[in-house]
N, C-alpha and C positions, 0 to 999 in steps of 0.2 A: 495059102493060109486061110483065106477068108469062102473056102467055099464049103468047110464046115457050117460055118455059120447062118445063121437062117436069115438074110440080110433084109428079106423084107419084112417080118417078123421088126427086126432092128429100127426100119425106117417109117417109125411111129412118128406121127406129125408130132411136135413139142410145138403145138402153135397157143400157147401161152401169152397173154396182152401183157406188153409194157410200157407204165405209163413215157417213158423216154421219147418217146418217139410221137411223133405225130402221128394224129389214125388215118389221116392220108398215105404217110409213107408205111404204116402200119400195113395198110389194106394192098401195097403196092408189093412190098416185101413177101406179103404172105400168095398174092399170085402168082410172081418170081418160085416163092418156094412148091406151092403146088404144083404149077406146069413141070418143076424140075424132079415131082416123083412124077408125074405119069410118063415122062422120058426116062427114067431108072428103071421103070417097071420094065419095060422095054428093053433095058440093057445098056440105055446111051447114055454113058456115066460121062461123059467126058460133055455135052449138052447140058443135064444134070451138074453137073460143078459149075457149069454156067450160070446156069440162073440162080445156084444157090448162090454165088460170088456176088452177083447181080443183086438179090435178095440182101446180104450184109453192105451194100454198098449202100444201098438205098436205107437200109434201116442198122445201122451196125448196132444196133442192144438188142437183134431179132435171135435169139439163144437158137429154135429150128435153124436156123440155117445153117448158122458153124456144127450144130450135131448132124446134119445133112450132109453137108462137106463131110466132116469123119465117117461117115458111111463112105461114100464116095470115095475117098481117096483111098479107106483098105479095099476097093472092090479094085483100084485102078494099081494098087501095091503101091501107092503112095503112102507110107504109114508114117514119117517123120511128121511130115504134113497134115493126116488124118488125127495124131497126137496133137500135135499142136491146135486143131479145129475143136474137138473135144473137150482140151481145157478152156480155151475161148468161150463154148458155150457152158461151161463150170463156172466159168467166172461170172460170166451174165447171172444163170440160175442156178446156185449153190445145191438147191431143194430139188431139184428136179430127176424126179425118179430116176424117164427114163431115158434120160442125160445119162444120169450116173450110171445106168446096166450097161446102155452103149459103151460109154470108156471100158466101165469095168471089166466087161467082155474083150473089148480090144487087147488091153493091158493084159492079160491072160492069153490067150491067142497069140500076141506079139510076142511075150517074155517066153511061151513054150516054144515058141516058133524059133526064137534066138537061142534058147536052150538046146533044142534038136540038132540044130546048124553049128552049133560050137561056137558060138559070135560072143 
């Protein structure tokens, strides 16, 4: 499903400040999130959800990271999951472009994907 997709094209850093968090764990969360695309690049999506999990753990109002994770999770066909990450970081950043392409791209992708399949 997801190898239409231009995934890295998708995994535009949303590293957006917010003030919730401390810039301690601000600064912590967004190296978590860094380290975890130069390992995606790569292909180690499964390292990649680490440190993005790592990343919401350490800052959970860090919106990259849950849109990270939904990258991640359709690359690994974890899509209940990569939904559910998507709205997470919707929720954080309502406004966020491209938050919203990512979902939106999924949501399209998934629903044709389920349509094709007969689901």
């Amino acid at each position: 499903m997801t190898k239409h997709r231009p995934w890295m094209l998708a995994l535009a850093l949303v590293l957006s400040a917010s003030g919730a968090a401390s810039a301690d764990a601000r600064k912590d969360a967004q190296s978590q999130v860094s380290f975890g695309i130069s390992v995606a690049q790569r292909g180690l999506w499964q390292e990649a959800v680490f440190r993005w999990e790592r990343a919401a753990e350490i800052d959970p109002t860090y919106a990259a990271a849950y849109n990270n994770l939904g990258i991640a999770f359709e690359q690994l066909g974890k899509f209940e999951q990569a939904g559910k990450a998507y709205e997470k970081a919707l929720e954080l950043e309502p406004q966020n472009l491209s938050i919203q392409q990512n979902y939106d791209l999924f949501k399209e992708i998934n629903d044709r994907a389920k349509r094709n399949s007969g689901s």
